[in-house]
TISEGU-386397 format. One record per residue: x, y, z of N, C-alpha, C, O in turn. Coordinates in pm, whole numbers, plus 50000, padded with zeros to 5 digits. Example, Ala and Ser with C-alpha at 12.3 -4.5 7.8 and 13.67 -1.06 7.14 Angstrom:
// residues 2
site n.xx:51319 | n.yy:49431 | n.zz:50780 | ca.xx:51230 | ca.yy:49550 | ca.zz:50780 | c.xx:51320 | c.yy:49670 | c.zz:50780 | o.xx:51424 | o.yy:49668 | o.zz:50846
site n.xx:51285 | n.yy:49775 | n.zz:50708 | ca.xx:51367 | ca.yy:49894 | ca.zz:50714 | c.xx:51290 | c.yy:50003 | c.zz:50787 | o.xx:51341 | o.yy:50114 | o.zz:50804
//
This chain:
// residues 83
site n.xx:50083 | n.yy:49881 | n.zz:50000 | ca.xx:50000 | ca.yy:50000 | ca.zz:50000 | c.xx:50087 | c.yy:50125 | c.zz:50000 | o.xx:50079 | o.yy:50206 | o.zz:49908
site n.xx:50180 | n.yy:50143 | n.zz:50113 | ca.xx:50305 | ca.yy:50212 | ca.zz:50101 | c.xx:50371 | c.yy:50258 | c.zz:49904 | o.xx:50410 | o.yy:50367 | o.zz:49862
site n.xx:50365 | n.yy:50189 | n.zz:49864 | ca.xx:50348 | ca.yy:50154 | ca.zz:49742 | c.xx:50330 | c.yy:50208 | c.zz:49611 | o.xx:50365 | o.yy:50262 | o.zz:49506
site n.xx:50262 | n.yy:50161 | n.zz:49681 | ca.xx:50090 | ca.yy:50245 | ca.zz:49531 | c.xx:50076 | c.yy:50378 | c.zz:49597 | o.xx:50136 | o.yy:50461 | o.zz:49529
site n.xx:50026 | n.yy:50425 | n.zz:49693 | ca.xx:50038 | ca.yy:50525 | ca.zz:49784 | c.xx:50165 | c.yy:50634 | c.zz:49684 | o.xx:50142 | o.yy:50738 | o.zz:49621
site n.xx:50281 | n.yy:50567 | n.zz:49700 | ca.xx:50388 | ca.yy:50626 | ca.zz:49677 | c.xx:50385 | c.yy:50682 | c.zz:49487 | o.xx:50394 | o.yy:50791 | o.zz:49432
site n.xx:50368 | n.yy:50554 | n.zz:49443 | ca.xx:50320 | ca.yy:50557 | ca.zz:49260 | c.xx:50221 | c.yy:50658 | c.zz:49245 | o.xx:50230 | o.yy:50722 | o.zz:49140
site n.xx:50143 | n.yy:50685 | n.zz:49309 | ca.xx:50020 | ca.yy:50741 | ca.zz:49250 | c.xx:50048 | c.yy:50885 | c.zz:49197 | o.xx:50100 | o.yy:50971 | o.zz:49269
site n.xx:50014 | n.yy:50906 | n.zz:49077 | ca.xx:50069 | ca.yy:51063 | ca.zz:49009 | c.xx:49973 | c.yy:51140 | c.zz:49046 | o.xx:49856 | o.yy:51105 | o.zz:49034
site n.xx:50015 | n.yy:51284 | n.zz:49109 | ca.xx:49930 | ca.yy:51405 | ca.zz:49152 | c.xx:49916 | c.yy:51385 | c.zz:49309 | o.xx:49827 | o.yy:51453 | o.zz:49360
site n.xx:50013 | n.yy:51278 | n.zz:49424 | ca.xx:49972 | ca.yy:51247 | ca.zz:49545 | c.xx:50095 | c.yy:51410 | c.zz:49595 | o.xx:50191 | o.yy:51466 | o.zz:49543
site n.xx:50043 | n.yy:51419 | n.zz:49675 | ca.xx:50083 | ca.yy:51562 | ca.zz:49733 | c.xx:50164 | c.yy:51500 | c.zz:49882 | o.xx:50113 | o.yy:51542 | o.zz:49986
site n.xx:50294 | n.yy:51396 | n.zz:49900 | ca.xx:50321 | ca.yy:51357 | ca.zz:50019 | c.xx:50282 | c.yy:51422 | c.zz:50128 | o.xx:50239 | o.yy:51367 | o.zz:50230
site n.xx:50296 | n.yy:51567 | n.zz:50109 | ca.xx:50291 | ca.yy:51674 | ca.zz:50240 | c.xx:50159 | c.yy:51668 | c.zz:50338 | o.xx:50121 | o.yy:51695 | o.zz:50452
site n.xx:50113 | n.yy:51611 | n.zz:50202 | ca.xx:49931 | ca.yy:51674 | ca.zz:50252 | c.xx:49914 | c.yy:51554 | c.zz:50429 | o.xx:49990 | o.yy:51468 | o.zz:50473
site n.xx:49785 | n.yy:51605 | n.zz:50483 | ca.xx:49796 | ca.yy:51528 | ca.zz:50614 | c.xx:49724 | c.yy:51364 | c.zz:50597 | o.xx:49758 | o.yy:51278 | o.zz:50679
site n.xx:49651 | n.yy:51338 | n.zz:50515 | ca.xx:49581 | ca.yy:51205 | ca.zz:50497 | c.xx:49678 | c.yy:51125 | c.zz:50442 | o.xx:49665 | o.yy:51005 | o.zz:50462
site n.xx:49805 | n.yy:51174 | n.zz:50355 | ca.xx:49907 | ca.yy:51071 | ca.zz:50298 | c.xx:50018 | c.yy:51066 | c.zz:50429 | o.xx:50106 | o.yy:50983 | o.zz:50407
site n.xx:50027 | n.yy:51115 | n.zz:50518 | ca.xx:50120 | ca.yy:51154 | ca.zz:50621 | c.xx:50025 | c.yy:51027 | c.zz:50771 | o.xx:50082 | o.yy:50942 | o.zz:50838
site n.xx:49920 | n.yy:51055 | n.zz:50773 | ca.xx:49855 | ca.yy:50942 | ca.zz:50823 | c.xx:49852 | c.yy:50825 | c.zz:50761 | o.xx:49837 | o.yy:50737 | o.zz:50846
site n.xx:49859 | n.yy:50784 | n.zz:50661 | ca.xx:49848 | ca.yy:50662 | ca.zz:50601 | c.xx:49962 | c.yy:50597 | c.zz:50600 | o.xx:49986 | o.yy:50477 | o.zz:50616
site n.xx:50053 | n.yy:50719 | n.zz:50573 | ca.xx:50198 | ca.yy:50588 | ca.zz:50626 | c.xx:50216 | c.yy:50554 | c.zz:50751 | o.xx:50244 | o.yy:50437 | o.zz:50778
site n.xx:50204 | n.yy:50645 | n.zz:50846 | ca.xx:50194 | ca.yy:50613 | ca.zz:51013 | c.xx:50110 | c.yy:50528 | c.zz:51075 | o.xx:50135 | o.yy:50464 | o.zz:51178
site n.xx:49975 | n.yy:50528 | n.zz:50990 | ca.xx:49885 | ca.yy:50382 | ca.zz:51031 | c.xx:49986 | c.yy:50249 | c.zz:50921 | o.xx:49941 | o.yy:50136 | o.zz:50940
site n.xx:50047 | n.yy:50251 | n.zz:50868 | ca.xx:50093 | ca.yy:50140 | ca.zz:50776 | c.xx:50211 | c.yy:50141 | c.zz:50852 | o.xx:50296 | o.yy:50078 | o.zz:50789
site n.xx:50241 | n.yy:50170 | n.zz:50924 | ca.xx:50404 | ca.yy:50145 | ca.zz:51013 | c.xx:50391 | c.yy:50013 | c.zz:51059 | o.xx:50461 | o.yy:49912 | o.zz:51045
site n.xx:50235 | n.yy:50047 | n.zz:51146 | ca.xx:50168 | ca.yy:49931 | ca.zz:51213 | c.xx:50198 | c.yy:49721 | c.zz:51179 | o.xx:50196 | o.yy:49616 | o.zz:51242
site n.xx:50224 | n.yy:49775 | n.zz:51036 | ca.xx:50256 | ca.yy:49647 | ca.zz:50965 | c.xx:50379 | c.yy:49667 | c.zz:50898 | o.xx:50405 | o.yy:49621 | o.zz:50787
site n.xx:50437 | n.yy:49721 | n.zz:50951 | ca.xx:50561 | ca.yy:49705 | ca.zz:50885 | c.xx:50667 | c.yy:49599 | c.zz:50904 | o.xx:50763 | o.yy:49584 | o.zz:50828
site n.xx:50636 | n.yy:49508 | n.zz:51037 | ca.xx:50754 | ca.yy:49430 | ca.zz:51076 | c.xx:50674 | c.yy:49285 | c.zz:50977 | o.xx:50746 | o.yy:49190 | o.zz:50946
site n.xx:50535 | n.yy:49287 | n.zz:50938 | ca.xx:50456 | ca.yy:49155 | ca.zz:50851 | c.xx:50528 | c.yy:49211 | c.zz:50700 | o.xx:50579 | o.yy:49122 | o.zz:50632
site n.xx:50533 | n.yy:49350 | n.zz:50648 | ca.xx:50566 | ca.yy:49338 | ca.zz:50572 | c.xx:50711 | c.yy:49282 | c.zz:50513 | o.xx:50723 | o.yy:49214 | o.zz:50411
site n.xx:50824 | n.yy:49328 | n.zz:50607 | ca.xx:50922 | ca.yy:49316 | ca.zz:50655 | c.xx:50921 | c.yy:49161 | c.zz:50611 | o.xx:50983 | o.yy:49135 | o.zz:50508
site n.xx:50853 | n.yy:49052 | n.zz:50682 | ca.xx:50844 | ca.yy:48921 | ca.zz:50727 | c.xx:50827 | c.yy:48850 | c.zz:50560 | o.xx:50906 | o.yy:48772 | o.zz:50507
site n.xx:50715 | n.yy:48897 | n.zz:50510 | ca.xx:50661 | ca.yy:48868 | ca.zz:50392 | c.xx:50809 | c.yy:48890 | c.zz:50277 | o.xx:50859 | o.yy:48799 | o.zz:50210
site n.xx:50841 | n.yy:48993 | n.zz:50280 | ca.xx:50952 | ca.yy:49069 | ca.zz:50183 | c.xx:51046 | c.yy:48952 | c.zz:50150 | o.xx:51088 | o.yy:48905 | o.zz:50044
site n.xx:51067 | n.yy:48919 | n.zz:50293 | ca.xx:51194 | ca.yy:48850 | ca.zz:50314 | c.xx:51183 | c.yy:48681 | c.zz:50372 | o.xx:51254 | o.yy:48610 | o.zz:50443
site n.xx:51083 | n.yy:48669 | n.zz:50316 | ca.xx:51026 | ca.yy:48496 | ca.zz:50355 | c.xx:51142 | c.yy:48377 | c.zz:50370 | o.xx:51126 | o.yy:48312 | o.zz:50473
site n.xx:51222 | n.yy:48348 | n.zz:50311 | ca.xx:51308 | ca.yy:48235 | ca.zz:50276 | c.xx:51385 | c.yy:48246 | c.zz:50406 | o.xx:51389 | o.yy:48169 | o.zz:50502
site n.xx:51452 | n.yy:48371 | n.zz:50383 | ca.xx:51547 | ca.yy:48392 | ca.zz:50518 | c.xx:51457 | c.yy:48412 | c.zz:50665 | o.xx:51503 | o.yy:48365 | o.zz:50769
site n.xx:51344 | n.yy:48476 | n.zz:50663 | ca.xx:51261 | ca.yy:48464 | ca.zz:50809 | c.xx:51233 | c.yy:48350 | c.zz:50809 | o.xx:51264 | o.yy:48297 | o.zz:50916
site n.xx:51183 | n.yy:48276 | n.zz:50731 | ca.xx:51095 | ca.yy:48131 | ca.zz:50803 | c.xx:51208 | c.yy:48014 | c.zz:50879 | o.xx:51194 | o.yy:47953 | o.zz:50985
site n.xx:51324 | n.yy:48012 | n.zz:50777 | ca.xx:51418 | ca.yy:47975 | ca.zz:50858 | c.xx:51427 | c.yy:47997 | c.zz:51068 | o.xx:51419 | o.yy:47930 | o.zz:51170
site n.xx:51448 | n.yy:48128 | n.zz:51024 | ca.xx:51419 | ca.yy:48157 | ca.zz:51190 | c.xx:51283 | c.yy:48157 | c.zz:51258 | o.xx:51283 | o.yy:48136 | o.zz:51380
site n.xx:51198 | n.yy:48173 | n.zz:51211 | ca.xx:51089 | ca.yy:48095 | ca.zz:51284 | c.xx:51076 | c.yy:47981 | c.zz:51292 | o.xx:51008 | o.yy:47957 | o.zz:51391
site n.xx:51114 | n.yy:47865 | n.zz:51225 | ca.xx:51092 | ca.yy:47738 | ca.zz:51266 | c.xx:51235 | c.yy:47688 | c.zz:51378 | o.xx:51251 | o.yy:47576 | o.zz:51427
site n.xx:51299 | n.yy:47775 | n.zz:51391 | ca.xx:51478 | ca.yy:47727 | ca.zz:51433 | c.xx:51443 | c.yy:47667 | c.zz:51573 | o.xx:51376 | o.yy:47749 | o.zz:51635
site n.xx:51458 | n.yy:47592 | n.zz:51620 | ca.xx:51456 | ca.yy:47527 | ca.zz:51739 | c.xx:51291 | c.yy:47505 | c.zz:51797 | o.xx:51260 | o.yy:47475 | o.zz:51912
site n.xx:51212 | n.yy:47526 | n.zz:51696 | ca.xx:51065 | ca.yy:47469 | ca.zz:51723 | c.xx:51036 | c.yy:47338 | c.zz:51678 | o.xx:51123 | o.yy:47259 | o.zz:51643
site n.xx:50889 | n.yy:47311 | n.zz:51678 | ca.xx:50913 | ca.yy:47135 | ca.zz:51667 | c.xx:50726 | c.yy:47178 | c.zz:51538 | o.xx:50627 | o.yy:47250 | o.zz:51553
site n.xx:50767 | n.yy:47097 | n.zz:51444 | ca.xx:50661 | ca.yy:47108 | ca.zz:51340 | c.xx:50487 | c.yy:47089 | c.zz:51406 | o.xx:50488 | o.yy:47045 | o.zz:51521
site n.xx:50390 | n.yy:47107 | n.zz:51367 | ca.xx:50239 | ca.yy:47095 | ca.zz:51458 | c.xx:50205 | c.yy:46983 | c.zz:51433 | o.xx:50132 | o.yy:46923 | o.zz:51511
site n.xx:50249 | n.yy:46925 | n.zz:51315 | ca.xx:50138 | ca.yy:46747 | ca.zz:51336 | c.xx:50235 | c.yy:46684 | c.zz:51240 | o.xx:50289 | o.yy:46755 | o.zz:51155
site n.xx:50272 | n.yy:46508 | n.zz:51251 | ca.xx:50326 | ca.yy:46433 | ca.zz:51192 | c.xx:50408 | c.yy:46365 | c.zz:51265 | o.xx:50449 | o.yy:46391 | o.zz:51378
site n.xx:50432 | n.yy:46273 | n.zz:51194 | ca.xx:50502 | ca.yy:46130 | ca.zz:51266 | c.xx:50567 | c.yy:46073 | c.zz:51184 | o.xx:50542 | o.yy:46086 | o.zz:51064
site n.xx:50702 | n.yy:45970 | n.zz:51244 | ca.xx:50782 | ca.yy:45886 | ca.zz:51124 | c.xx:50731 | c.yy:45712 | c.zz:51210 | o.xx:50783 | o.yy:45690 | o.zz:51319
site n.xx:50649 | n.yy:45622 | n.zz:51161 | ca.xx:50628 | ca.yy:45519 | ca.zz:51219 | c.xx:50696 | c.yy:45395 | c.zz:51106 | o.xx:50692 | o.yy:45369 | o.zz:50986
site n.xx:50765 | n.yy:45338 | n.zz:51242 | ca.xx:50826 | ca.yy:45255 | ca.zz:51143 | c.xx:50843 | c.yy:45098 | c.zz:51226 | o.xx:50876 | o.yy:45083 | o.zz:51344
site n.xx:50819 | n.yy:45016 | n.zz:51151 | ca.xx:50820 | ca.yy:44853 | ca.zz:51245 | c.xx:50920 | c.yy:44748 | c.zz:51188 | o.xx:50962 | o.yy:44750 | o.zz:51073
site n.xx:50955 | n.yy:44651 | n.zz:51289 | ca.xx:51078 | ca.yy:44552 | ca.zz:51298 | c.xx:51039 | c.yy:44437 | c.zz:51307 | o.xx:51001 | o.yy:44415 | o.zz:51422
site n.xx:51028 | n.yy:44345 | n.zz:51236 | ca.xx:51038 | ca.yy:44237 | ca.zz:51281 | c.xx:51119 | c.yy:44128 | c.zz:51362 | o.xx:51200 | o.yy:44060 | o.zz:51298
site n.xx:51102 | n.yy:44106 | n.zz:51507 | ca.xx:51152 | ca.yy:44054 | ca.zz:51574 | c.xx:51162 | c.yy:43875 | c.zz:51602 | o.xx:51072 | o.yy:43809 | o.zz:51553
site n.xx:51242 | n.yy:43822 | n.zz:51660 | ca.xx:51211 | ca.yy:43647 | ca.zz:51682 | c.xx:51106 | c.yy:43638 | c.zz:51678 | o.xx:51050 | o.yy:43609 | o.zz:51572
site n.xx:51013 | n.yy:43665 | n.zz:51835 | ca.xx:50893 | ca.yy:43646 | ca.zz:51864 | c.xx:50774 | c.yy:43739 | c.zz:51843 | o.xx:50660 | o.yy:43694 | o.zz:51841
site n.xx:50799 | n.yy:43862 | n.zz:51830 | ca.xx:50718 | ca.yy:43952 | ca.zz:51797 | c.xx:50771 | c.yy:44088 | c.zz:51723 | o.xx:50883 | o.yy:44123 | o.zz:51759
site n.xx:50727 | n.yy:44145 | n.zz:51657 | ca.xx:50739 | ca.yy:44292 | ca.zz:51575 | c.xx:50716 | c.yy:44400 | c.zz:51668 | o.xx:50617 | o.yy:44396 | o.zz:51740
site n.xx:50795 | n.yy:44493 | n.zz:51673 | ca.xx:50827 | ca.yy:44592 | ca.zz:51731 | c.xx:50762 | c.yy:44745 | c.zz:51631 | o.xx:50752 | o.yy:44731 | o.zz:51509
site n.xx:50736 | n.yy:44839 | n.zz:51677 | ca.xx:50707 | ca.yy:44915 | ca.zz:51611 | c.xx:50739 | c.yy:45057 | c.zz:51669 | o.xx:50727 | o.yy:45067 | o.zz:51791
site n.xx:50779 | n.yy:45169 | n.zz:51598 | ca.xx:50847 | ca.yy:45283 | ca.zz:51670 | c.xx:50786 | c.yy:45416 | c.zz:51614 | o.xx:50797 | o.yy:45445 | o.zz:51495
site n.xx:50726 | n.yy:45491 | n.zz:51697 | ca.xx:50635 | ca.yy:45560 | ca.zz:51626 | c.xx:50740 | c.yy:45717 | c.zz:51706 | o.xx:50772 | o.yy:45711 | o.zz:51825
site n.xx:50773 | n.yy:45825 | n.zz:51630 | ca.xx:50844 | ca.yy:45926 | ca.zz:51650 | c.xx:50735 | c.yy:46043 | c.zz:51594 | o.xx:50705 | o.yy:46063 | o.zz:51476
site n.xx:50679 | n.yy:46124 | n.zz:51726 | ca.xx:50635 | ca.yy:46258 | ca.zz:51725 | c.xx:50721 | c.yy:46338 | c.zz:51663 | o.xx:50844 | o.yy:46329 | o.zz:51653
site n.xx:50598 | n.yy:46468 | n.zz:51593 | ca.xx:50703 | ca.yy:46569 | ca.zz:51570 | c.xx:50702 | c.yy:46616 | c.zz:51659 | o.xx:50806 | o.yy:46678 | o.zz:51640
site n.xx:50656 | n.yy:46663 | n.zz:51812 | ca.xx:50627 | ca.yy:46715 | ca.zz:51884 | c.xx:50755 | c.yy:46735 | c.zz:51964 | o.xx:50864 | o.yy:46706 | o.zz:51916
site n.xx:50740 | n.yy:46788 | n.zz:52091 | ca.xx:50848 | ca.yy:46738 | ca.zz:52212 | c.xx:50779 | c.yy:46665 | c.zz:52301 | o.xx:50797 | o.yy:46694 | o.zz:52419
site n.xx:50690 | n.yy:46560 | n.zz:52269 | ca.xx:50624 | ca.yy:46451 | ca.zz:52308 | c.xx:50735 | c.yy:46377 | c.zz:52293 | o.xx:50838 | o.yy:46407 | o.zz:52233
site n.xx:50692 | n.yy:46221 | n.zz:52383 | ca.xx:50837 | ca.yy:46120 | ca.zz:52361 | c.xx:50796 | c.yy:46025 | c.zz:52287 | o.xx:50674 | o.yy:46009 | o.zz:52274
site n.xx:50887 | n.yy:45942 | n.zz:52222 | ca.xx:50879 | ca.yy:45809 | ca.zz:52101 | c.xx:50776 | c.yy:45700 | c.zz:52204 | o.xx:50773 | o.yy:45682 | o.zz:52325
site n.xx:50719 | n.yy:45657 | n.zz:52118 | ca.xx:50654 | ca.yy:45517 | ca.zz:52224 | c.xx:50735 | c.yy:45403 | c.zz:52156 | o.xx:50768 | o.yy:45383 | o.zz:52039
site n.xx:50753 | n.yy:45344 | n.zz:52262 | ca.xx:50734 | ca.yy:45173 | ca.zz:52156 | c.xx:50607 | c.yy:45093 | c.zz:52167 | o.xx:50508 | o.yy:45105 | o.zz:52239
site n.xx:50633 | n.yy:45029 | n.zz:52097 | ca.xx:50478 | ca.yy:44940 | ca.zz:52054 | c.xx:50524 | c.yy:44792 | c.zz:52007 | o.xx:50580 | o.yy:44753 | o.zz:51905
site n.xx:50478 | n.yy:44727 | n.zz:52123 | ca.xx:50458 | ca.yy:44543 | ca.zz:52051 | c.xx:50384 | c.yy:44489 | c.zz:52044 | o.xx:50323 | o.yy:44461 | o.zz:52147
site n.xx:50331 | n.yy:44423 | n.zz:51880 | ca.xx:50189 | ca.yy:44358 | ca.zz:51855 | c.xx:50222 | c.yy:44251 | c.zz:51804 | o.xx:50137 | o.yy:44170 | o.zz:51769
//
């Protein structure tokens, strides 16, 4: 918006409604910021967090019975499982 705001031919910066509009758009400036620069932010938002849903389940066959190992993404703990 900043933007177009800025593009628009005949906008008079000085005037007081374009002088408010960037000061209410400050408001979002750290999303725009975020958005701009996606590849390198998301990196750091996910950095030492744990993903919201999914699992790696995986099973063994043993002598007497099969084992099975089911790994949260969570910071929940691994179960084991014998069926």
């Amino acid at each position: 918006m900043r933007k177009v705001l800025g593009a628009v031919a005949g906008v008079k910066k000085k005037q007081a409604w374009y002088e408010s509009a960037k000061e209410l758009l400050k408001s979002v400036q750290e999303v725009r910021h975020f958005l701009q620069h996606f590849d390198r932010e998301m990196g750091k938002l996910v950095k030492g967090t744990f993903p919201i849903g999914g699992c790696v389940i995986a099973s063994f066959p043993g002598a007497e019975t099969t084992y099975a190992r089911v790994l949260s993404s969570t910071p929940a703990r691994s179960r084991e499982f014998r069926y």
